[in-house]
C-alpha positions in Angstrom: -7.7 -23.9 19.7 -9.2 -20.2 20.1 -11.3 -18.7 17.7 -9.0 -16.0 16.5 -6.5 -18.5 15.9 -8.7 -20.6 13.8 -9.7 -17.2 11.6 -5.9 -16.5 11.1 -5.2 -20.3 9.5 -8.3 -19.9 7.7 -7.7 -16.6 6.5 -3.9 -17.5 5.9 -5.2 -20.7 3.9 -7.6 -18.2 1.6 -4.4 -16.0 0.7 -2.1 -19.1 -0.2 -4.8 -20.4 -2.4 -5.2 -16.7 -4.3 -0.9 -17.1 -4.5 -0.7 -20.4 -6.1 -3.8 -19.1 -8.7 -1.5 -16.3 -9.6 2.2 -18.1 -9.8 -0.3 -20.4 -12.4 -1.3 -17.2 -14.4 1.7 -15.0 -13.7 3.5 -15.9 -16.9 0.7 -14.7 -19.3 -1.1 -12.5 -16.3 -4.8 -13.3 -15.6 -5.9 -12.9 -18.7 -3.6 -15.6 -20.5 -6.5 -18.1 -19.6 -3.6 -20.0 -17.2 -5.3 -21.6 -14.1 -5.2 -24.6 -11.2 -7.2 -27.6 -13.7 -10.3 -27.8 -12.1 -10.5 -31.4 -11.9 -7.8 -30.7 -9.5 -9.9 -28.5 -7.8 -12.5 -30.8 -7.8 -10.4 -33.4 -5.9 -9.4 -30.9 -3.0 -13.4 -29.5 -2.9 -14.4 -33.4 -2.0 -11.3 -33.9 0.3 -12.3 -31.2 2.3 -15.7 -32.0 2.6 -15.2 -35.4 2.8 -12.5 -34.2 6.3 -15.2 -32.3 8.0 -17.6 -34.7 7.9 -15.9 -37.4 9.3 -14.6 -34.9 11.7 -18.1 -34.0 12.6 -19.5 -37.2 12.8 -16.4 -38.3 15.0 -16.6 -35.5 17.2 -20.0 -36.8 19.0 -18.9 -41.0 18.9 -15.2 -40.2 20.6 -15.7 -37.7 23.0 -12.7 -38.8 24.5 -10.3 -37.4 21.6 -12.1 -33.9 21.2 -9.1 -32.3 20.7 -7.4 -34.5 17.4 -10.9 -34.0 15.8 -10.9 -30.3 16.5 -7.6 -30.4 14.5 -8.9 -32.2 11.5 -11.9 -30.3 11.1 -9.6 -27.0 10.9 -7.6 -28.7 8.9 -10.3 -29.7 6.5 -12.2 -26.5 6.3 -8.0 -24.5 6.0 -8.5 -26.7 3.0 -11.9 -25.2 1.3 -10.6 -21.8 1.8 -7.6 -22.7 0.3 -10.1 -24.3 -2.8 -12.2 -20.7 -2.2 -9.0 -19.0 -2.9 -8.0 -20.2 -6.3 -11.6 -19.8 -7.0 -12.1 -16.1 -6.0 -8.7 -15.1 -8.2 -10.2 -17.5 -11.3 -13.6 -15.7 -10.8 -11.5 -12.0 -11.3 -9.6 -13.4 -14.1 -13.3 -14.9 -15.7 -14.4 -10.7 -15.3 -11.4 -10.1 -17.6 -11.8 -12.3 -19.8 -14.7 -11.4 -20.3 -15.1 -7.5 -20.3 -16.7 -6.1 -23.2 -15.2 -2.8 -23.9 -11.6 -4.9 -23.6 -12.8 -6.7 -26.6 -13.0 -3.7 -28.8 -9.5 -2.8 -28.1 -6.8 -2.5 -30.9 -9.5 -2.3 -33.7 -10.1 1.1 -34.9 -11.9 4.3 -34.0 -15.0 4.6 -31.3 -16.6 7.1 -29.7 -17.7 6.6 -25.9 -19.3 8.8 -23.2 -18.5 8.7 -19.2 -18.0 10.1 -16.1 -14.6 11.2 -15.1 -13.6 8.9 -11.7 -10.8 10.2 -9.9 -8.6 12.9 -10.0 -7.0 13.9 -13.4 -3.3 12.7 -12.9 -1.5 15.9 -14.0 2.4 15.7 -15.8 3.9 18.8 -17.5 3.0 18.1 -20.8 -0.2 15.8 -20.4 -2.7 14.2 -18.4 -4.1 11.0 -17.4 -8.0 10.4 -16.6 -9.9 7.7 -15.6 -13.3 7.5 -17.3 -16.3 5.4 -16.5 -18.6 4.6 -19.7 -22.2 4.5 -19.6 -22.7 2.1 -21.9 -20.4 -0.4 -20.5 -19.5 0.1 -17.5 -16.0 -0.1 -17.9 -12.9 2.1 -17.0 -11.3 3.5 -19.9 -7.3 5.3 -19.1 -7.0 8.2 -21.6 -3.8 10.0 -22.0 -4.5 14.0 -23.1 -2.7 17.1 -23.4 -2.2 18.9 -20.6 -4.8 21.6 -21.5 -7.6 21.9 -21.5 -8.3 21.0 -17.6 -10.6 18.5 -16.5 -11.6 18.1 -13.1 -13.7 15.0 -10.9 -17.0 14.3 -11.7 -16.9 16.0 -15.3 -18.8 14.2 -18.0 -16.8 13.4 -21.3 -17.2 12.3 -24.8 -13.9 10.6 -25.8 -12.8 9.9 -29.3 -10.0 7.4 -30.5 -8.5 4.5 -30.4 -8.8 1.8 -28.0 -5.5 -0.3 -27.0 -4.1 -2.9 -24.6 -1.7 -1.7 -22.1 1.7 -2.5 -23.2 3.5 -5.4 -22.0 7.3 -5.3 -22.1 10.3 -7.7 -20.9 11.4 -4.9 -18.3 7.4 -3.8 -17.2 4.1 -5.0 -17.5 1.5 -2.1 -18.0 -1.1 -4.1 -18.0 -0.6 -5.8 -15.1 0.1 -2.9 -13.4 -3.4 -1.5 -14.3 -5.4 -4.8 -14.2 -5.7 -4.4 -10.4 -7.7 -1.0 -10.4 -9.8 -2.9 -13.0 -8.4 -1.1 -15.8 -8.0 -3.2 -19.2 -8.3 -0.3 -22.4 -6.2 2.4 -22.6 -6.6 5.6 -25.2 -3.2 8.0 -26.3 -4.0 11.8 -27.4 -7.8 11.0 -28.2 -10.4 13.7 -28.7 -12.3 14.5 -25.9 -15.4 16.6 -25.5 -16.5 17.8 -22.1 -20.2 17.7 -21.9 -21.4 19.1 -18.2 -21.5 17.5 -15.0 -22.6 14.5 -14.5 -24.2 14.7 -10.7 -27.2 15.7 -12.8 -27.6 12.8 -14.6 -30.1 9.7 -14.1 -27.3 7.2 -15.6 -24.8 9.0 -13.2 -25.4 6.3 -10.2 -24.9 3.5 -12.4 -21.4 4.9 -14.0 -20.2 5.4 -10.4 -21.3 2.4 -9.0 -19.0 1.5 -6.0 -18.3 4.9 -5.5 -19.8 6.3 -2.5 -20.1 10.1 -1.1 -18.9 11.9 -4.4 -20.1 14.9 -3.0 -17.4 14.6 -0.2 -14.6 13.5 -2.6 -15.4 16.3 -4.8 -14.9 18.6 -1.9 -11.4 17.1 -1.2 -10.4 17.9 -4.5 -11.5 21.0 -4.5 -9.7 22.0 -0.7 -6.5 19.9 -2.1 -6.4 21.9 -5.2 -6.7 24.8 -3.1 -4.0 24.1 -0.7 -2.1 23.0 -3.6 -2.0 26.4 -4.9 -1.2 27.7 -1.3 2.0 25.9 -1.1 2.9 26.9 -4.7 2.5 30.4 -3.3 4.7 29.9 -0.4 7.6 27.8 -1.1 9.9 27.4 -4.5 10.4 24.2 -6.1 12.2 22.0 -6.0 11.0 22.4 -1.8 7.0 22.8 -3.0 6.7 20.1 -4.9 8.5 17.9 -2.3 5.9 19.5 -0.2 3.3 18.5 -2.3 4.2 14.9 -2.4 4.7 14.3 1.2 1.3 16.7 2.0 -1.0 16.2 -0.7 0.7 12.4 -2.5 1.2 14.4 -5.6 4.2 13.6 -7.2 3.9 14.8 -10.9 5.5 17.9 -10.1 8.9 17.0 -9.2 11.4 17.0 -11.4 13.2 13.8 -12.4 16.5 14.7 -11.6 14.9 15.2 -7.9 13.2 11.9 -7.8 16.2 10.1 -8.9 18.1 11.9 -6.0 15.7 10.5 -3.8 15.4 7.2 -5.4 19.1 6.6 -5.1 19.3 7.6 -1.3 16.3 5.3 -0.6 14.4 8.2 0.7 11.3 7.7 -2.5 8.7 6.8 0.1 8.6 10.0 2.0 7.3 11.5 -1.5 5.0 8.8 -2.1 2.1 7.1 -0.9 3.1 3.9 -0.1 2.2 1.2 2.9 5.7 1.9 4.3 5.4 5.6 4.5 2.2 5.8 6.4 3.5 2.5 8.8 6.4 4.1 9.4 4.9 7.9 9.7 2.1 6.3 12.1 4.5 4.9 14.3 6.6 7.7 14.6 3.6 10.1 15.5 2.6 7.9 17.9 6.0 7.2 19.7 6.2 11.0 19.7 3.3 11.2 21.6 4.2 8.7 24.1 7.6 11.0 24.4 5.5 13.9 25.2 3.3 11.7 28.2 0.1 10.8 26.5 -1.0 7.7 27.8 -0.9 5.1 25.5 -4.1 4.2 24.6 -4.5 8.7 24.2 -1.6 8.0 21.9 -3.0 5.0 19.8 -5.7 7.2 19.1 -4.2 10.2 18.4 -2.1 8.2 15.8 -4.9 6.8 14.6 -6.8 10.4 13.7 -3.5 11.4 12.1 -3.8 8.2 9.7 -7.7 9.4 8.6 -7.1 12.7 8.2 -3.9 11.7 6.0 -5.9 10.1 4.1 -8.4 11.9 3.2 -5.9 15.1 2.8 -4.8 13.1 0.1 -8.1 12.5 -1.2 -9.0 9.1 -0.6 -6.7 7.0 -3.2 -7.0 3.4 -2.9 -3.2 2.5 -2.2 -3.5 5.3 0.7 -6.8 3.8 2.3 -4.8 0.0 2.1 -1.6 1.6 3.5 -4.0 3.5 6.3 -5.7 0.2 6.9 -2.4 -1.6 7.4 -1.4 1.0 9.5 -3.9 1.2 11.9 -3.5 -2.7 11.9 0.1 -2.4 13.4 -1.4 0.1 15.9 -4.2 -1.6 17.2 -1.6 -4.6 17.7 0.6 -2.3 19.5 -2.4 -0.9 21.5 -3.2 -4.8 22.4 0.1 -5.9 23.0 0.2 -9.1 22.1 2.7 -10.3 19.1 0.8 -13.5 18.3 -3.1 -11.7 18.3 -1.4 -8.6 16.1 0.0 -11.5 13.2 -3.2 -12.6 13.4 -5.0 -9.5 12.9 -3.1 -8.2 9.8 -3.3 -11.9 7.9 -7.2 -11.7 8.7 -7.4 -8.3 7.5 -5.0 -8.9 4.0 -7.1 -11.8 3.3 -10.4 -9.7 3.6 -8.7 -7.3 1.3 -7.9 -9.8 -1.3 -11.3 -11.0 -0.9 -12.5 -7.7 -2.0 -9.5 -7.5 -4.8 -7.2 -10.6 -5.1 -5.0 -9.3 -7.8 -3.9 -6.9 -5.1 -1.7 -9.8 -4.4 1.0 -10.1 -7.4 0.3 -6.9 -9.3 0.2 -4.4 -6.3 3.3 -3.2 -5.3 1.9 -1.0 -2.3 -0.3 -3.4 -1.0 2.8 -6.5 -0.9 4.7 -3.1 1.4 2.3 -2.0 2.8 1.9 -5.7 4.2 5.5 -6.5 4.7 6.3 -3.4 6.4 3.8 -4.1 8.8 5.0 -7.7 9.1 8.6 -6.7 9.9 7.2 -4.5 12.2 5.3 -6.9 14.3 7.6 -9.5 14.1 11.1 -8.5 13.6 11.4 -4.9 15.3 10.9 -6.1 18.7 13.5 -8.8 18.9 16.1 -5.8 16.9 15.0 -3.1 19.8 15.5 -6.1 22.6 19.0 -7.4 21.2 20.6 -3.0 20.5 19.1 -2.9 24.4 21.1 -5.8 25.6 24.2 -4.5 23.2 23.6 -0.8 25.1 24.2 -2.9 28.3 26.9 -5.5 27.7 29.6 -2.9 26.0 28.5 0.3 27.9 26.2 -0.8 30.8 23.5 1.2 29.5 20.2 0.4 30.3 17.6 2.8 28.4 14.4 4.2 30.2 11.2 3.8 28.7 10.9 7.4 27.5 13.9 7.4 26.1 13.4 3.6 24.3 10.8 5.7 22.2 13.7 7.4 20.5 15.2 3.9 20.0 12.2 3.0 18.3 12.6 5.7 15.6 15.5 3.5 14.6 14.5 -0.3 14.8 11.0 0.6 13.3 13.1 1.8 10.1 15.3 -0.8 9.9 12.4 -3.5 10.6 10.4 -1.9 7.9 13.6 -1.4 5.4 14.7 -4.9 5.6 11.4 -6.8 5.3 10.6 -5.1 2.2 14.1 -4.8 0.5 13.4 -8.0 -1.2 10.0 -6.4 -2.8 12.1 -3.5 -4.1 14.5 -5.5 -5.7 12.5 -7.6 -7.5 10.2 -4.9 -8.8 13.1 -2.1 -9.1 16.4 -3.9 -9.2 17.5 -1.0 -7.3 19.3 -1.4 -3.8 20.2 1.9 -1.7 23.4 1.1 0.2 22.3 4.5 2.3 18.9 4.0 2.8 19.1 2.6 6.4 21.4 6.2 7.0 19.2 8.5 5.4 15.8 7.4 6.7 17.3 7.1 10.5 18.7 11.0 9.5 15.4 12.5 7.6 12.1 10.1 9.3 12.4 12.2 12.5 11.8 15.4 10.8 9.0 14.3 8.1 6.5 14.8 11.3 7.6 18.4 11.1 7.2 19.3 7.6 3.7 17.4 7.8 2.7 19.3 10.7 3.9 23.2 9.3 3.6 22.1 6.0 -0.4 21.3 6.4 -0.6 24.3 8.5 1.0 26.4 5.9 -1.2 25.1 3.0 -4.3 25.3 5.1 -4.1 29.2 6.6 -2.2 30.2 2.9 -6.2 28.6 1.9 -7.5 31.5 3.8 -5.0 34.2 4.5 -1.5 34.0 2.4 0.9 36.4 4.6 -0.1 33.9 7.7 0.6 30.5 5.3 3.9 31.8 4.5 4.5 32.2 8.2 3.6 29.3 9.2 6.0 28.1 6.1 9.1 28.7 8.3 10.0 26.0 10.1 9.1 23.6 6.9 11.3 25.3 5.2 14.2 24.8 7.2 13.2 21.5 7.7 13.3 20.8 3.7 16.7 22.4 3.9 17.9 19.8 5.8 16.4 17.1 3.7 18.1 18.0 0.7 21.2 18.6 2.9 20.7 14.8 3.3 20.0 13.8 0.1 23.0 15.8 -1.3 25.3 14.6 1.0 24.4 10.8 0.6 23.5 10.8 -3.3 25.9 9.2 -6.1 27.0 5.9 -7.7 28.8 4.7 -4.8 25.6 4.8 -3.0 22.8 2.4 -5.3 23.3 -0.4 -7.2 21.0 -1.2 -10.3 20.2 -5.3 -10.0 18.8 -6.3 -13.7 16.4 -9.2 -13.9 15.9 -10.5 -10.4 13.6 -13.7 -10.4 10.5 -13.9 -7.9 11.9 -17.1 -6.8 14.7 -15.1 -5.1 12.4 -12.9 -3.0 10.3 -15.5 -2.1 13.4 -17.8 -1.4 14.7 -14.4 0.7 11.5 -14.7 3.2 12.0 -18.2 3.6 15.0 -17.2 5.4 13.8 -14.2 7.2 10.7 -16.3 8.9 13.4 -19.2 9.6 15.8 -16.6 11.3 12.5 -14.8 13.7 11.4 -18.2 14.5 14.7 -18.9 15.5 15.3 -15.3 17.4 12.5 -16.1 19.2 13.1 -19.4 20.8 16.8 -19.3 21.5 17.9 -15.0 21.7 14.9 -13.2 22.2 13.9 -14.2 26.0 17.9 -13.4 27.1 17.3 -10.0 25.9 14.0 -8.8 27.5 16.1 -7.5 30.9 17.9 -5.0 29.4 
């Protein structure tokens, strides 16, 4: 057994323990105090222990069956990382538990000082920011009015009261906010703006885990910037679709415009979201192969457009996990190899939930920004090798390679789409009947408004005849979008699906992994001629 296979069982074992630790805890969330007994741990902790060395002391007395042992002793440490799992999600839930400042919510007025952490999250009326107290080193969420502005790295004096996220039939809020460590929330308080805090000897320990804030700070300041550019150049609704799919702000478009999107299934080209960058990634770098690169020149080339989206964006955490996916399904492209590419993303998920394991139930981009790569990886070669051996069979077509890159525009949507339909569903209830239409219609032109759209905003930055110039071609290319959109949106297109159990998506990737396993033992090798 080779090492990398061993890493992926291990790593695979680590993530099943963190998902039984949450179906546990799910039905009050982590901080319900539901967990695996640990007398049950207990019993696994010794079995594995107890496998190993048996295994080990085995090993050197039968030399002769090297290879049943070897199995056994994977088997027996797959086991205490299964143990490790449950164990790393009941240590997060012990944090929350335990929080101090959580503890004073829901009774009464208090007065706290921080450090705003992130961008202010601007709406039309209001705004959301993230503070980090001094004195306990918690987040706090407080919701404003829209003015006056605040900006990163201010240092505030918030007064009101403290509450715990709301928790509904339809939505959890605090859930939703638990895995960005958030567990207080404060509506309309007062707040007080008292300097910067760069200059302050507390100000390392308030940002704690949050490196180069210097270099964040200028990102902010060179996205507000370009921001403004693109405000300058193009009308809405077209610049603040621009914005989303540019900068991943979508506060400023309008509901009616969202919902448009929504319905046609085209949401994630306005959002930041694991499928946007998988499928945007792969697109750039198929376009590149069209154009000749080699393809290692094109891996990287991809691969630069992924950082520098990124950080355009200014460095959210569901943008990094979505890049970090992305180059995942690149560097398994780059090596070629189906089996060490699986391997590769389940290794790097479980060093993820390592880091964060409520990233698991309670993040919505990281569970698509996963399964897009999954369907990717394992489902979009066998659809590109069965529509090749359709092109032949009816119409004796066989395609070229440069022109199976265009094919690829299509299966890589469709792999994506249908491997994280079920996701959607369950958190949404909403299913687009025209999503696989629209996507194959706009995903080939989101490259272009990326491209113009970033040149646009950047030269507006310095010169605002040449942005608008350069705002041309993005702005026929938005026309067409909402051509698209128009064309495609109304009833007959969605369907709202109310209450949709867990059990059924989970129950619907049962049947999509017994479907590629079969694909790839009895279809798959009569396609790869054609």
């Amino acid at each position: 057994m080779t090492s990398s296979k061993i890493l992926f069982y291990l790593s695979l074992s680590f993530i099943v323990g963190i998902f039984l630790e949450s179906v546990i805890s799910i039905q009050g969330g982590p901080a319900s105090g539901g967990k695996i007994p640990q007398f049950v741990l207990w019993v696994f902790l010794f079995s594995a222990i107890l496998i190993i060395f048996i295994c080990l002391f085995a090993y050197f007395l039968f030399q002769s069956s090297q290879e049943l042992w070897n199995k056994l002793l994977v088997a027996g440490f797959c086991i205490l990382f299964l143990v490790l799992g449950i164990l790393r999600l009941q240590i997060s839930e012990f944090n929350i538990a335990g929080d101090e400042l959580s503890k004073l919510n829901d009774k009464g007025e208090i007065s706290l000082t921080g450090v705003i952490i992130g961008e202010p999250d601007v709406k039309d009326t209001s705004q959301k920011l993230k503070i980090k107290t001094y004195d306990f080193g918690s987040t706090v969420l407080a919701t404003t009015n829209r003015y006056p502005e605040y900006k990163y790295l201010d240092e505030v004096k918030i007064t009101g009261k403290l509450e715990t996220p709301i928790e509904t039939e339809e939505f959890s809020y605090r859930n939703y906010l638990l895995k960005d460590h958030i567990y207080s929330v404060m509506y309309f308080s007062k707040i007080e703006t008292t300097g910067k805090a760069s200059g302050d000897p507390s100000f390392a320990k308030a940002l704690a885990g949050k490196p180069f804030s210097a270099i964040y700070s200028g990102i902010l300041w060179l996205k507000a910037k370009m921001r403004q550019s693109i405000r300058i150049s193009f009308l809405p609704p077209h610049s603040s679709i621009l914005e989303g799919v540019i900068l991943g702000n979508k506060s400023a478009i309008p509901q009616e415009v969202k919902d448009k999107f929504r319905i046609t299934g085209l949401s994630h080209i306005i959002a930041i979201s694991g499928m946007h960058v998988v499928i945007l990634s792969s697109i750039v770098m198929y376009f590149l192969l069209f154009l000749g690169f080699w393809r290692n020149q094109a891996f990287y080339g991809a691969v630069i457009f992924i950082l520098v989206y990124i950080v355009l964006v200014g460095l959210p955490s569901s943008a990094v996990r979505a890049g970090i996916m992305g180059i995942i399904y690149l560097l398994g492209q780059k090596i070629g190899r189906q089996a060490m590419s699986l391997r590769v993303i389940v290794l790097a998920a479980g060093l993820m939930l390592l880091l964060n394991p409520l990233f698991l139930f309670y993040d919505v981009g990281f569970q698509l920004s996963f399964l897009a790569v999954l369907g990717l990886i394992l489902f979009e070669p066998i659809l590109r090798n069965f529509i090749k051996f359709l092109a032949f069979i009816f119409f004796r077509i066989k395609f070229k390679e440069k022109y199976e890159n265009f094919l690829m525009l299509f299966t890589v949507t469709i792999s994506a789409q249908i491997f994280t339909l079920p996701i959607i569903i369950y958190n949404f209830g909403n299913i687009s009947f025209v999503s696989i239409f629209t996507n194959i219609l706009v995903l080939p032109v989101v490259p272009g408004i990326m491209l113009f759209g970033f040149l646009s905003a950047l030269a507006g930055v310095i010169f605002s005849f040449l942005g608008w110039l350069l705002s041309l071609p993005c702005y026929f290319l938005l026309i067409y979008v909402f051509w698209v959109v128009d064309i495609f949106v109304g009833p007959w297109a969605y369907k709202i699906i109310p209450d949709v159990s867990w059990v059924w998506a989970a129950v619907s990737y049962v049947f999509l992994g017994i479907a590629i396993r079969y694909s790839n033992k009895k279809l798959r090798m009569k396609f790869l001629d054609y």
